[in-house]
C-alpha positions as CSV (number, residue, x, y, z in Angstrom):
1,X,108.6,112.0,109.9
2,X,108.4,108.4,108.8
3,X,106.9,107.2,105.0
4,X,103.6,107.4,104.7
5,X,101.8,104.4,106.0
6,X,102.2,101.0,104.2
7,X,99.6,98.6,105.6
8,X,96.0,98.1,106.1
9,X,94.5,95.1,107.6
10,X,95.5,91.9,108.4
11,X,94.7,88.3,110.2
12,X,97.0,86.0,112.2
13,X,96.2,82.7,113.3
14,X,98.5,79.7,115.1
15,X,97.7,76.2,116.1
16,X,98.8,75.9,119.2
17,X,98.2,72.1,118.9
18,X,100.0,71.9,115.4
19,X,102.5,74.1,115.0
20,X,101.2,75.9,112.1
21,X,100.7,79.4,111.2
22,X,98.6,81.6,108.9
23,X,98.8,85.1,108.3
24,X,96.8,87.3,105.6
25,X,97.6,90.8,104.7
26,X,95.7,93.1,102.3
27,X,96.0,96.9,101.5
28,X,96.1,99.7,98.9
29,X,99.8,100.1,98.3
30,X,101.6,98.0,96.5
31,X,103.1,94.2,96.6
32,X,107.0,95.2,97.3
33,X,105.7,97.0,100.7
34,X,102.6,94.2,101.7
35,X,105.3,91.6,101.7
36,X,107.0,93.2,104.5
37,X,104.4,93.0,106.9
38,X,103.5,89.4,107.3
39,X,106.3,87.5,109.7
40,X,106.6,83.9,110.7
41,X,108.9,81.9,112.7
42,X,109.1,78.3,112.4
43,X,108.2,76.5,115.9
44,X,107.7,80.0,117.3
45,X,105.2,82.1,116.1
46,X,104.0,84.8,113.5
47,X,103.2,88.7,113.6
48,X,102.1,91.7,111.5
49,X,104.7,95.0,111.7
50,X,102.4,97.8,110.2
51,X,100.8,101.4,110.0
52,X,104.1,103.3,109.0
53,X,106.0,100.6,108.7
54,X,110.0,100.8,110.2
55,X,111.2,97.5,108.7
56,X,113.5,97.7,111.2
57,X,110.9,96.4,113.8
58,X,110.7,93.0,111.5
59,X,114.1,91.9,112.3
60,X,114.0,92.6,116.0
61,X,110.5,90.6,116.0
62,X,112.2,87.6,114.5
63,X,115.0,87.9,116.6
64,X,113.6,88.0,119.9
65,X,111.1,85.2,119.1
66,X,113.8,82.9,117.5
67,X,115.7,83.2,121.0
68,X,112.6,82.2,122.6
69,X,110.7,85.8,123.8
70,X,107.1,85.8,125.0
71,X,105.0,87.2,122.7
72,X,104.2,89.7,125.3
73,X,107.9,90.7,126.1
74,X,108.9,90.9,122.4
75,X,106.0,93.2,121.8
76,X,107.1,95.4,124.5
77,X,111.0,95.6,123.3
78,X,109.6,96.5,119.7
79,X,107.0,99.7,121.4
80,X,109.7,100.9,124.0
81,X,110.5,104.8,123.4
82,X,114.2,103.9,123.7
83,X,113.5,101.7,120.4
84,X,111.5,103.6,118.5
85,X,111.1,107.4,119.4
86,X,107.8,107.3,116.4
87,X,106.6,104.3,118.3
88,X,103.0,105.9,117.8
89,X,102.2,105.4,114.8
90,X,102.9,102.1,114.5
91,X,100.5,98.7,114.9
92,X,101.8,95.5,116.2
93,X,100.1,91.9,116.9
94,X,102.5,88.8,117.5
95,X,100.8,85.6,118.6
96,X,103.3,82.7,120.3
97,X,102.6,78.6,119.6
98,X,102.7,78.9,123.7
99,X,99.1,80.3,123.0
100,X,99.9,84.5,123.4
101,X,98.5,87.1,121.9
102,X,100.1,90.8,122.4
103,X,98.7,93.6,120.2
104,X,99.3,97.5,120.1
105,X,97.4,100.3,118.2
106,X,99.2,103.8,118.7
107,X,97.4,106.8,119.2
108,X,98.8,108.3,116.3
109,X,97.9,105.4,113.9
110,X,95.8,107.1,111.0
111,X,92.1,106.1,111.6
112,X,90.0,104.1,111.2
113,X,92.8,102.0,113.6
114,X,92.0,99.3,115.7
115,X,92.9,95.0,117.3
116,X,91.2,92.8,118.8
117,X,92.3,89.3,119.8
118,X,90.5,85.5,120.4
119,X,91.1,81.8,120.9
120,X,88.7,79.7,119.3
121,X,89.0,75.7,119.0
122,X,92.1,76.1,120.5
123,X,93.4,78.6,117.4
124,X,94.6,82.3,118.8
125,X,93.8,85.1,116.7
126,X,94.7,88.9,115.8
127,X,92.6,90.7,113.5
128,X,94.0,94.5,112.9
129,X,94.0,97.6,110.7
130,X,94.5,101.0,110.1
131,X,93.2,103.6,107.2
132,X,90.1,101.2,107.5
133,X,86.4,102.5,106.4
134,X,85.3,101.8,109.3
135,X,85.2,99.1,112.4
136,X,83.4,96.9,110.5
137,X,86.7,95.7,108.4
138,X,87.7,93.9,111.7
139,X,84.3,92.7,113.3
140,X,83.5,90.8,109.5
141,X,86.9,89.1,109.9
142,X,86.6,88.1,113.6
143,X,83.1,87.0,113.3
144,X,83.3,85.3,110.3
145,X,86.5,83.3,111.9
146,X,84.2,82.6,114.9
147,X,81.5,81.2,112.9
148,X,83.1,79.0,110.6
149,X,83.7,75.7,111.5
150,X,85.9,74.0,108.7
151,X,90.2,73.7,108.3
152,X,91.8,76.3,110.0
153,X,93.5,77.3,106.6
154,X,90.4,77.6,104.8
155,X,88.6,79.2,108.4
156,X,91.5,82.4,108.1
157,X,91.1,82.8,104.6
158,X,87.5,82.8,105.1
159,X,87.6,85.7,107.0
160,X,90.2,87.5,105.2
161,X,88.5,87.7,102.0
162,X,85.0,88.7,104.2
163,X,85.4,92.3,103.7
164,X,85.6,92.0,100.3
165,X,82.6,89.9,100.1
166,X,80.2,92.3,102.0
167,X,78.2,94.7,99.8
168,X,78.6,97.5,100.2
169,X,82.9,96.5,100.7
170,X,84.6,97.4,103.5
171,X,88.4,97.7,103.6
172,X,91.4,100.2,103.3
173,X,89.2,103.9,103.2
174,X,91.9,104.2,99.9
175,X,90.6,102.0,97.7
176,X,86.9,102.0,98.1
177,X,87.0,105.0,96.0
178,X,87.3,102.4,92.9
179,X,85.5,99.4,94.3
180,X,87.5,97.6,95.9
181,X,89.2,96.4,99.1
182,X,92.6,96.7,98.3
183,X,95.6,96.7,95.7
184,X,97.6,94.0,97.1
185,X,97.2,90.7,99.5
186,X,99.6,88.0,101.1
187,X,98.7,85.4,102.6
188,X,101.5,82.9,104.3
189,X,101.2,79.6,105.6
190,X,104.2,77.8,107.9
191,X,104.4,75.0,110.1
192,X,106.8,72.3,110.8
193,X,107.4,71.2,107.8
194,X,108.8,73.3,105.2
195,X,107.0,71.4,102.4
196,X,103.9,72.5,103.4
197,X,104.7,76.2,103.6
198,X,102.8,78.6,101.3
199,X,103.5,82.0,100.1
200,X,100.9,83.7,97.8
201,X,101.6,87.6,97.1
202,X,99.1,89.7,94.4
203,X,99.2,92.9,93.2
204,X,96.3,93.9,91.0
205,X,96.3,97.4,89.2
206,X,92.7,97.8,89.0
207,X,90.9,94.5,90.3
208,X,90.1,93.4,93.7
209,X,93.2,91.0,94.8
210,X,91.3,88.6,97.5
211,X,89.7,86.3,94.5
212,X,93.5,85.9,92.8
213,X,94.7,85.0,96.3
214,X,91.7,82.1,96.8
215,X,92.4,80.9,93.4
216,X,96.5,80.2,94.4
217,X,95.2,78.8,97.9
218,X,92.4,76.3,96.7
219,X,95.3,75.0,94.0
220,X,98.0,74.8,96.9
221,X,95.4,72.9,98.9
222,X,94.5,70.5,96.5
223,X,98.2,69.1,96.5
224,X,98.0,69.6,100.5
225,X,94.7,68.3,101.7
226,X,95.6,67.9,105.2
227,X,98.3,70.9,105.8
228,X,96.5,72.2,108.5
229,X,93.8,69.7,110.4
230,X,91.3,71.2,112.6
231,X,92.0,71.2,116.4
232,X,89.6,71.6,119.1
233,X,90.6,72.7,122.2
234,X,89.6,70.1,125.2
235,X,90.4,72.3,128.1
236,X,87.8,74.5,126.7
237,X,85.3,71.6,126.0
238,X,85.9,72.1,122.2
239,X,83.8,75.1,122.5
240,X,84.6,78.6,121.3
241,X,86.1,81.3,123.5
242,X,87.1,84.9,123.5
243,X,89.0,87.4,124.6
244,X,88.3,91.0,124.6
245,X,91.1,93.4,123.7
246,X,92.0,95.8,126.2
247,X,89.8,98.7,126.6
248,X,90.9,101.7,124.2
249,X,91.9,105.0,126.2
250,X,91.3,108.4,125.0
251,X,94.2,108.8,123.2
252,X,93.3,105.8,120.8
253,X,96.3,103.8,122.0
254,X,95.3,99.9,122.8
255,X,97.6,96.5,124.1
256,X,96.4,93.5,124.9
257,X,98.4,90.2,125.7
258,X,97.8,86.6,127.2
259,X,94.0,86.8,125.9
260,X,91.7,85.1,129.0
261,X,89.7,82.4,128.2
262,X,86.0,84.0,128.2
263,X,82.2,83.3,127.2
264,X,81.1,82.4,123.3
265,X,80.6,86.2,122.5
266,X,81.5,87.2,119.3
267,X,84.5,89.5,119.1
268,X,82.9,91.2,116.9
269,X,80.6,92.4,119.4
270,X,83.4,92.9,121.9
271,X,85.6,94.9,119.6
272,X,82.1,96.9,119.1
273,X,82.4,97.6,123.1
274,X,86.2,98.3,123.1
275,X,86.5,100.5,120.0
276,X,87.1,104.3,119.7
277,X,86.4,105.9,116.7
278,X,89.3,108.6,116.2
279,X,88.8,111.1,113.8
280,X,91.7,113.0,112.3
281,X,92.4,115.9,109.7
282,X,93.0,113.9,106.6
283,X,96.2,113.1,104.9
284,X,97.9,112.6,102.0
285,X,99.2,109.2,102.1
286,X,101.2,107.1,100.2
């Protein structure tokens, strides 16, 4: 049997129109295993490797997207049984500057586990989690991203810090037990330019980690003011769109690539519509 699982919940977001990338991460383990989740590949995309993490997964991700893979196609090497025989338990989302979305929940990934996936002023987005309190973790994120309307740097952190702001707090079911969200948080910024890359990591004993984690963004953005314009998206009128993730099956397990352009409906209601609570035996975890 693999470690015990080693993430929680997480955002993704790329530009498609400039190149940049933003990915948050958060759970109740610490630092030295958050930082392995978060990937990003300069002029190709970023992704999230979690829920009993297999570091191995990392490498092949950056591999096949440095060599050009589709989002889509690199998710599917990474979840074939002939790669990884535990492929279950994991939880994938890898988003391409092309403007793909793939995302995979396994049946076996300890619950609350869910994804859901939406382009938005011409931004594509993965919200996922697992060991969550409950479905709201992901619906505050997506709906808060939806809503907001300023920097796309600022609009993802927005929503990554959202289910610590809620009251009661919502986050990784380990935690709560102390009031709070989570231990530890990243949160990575890339684009074309390596001066504007950012890379914030926080591990707090006993405190909630998303505040530290604003703090070290608002100070990296006053010294990069522009790091990430906003972009609207003209084939879709500049108007938000969605895209629902694949209906869930039985057995919990959910993919869903190439999100279709859609109405304005909130993913949060969508992933509402898609979502299967699981319930499982509990477990110790790491």
């Amino acid at each position: 049997m693999p470690r015990a699982a080693e993430a929680t919940y997480s955002i993704v977001v790329v530009d498609t129109r400039t190149h940049r990338m933003a990915v948050g991460v958060a759970s109740c383990v610490p630092l030295d295993t958050v930082a392995k989740v978060a990937g990003l590949v300069r002029g190709r995309g970023a992704f999230v490797t979690q829920s009993y993490l297999r570091e191995a997964a990392h490498v092949e991700i950056t591999r096949d997207l440095t060599e050009g893979q589709s989002a889509s196609a690199t998710l599917a090497a990474v979840t074939a049984l002939t790669t990884d025989a535990d492929r279950d338990l994991r939880q994938y989302a890898v988003l391409s500057l092309a403007g793909e979305a793939a995302a995979f929940t396994g049946p076996r990934a300890l619950a609350y586990a869910n994804h859901g996936t939406l382009r938005v002023d011409g931004l594509v987005v993965s919200v996922q989690g697992n060991v969550l309190s409950g479905s709201e973790v992901l619906t505050t994120m997506a709906d808060v991203f939806a809503a907001a309307n300023d920097d796309p740097i600022d609009r993802t952190m927005r929503a990554f810090e959202a289910p610590s702001m809620r009251s009661p707090r919502v986050g990784d079911a380990r935690c709560l037990g102390s009031s709070r969200t989570a231990r530890a948080a990243t949160f990575d910024v890339m684009g074309d330019d390596p001066s504007e890359d950012l890379h914030v990591g926080v591990d707090e004993e006993r405190a909630e980690p998303l505040p530290a984690v604003r703090t070290k963004l608002d100070a990296w953005r006053r010294e990069h003011p522009v790091a990430m314009a906003p972009a609207r998206d003209a084939s879709a009128g500049g108007e938000p769109t969605s895209a629902s993730p694949s209906p869930r099956e039985s057995t919990g397990c959910g993919s869903s690539a190439a999100p279709a352009e859609g109405g304005a409906l909130g993913l949060g209601a969508i992933l509402g519509l898609a979502t299967i609570v699981r319930r499982r035996r509990s477990r110790r975890l790491a």
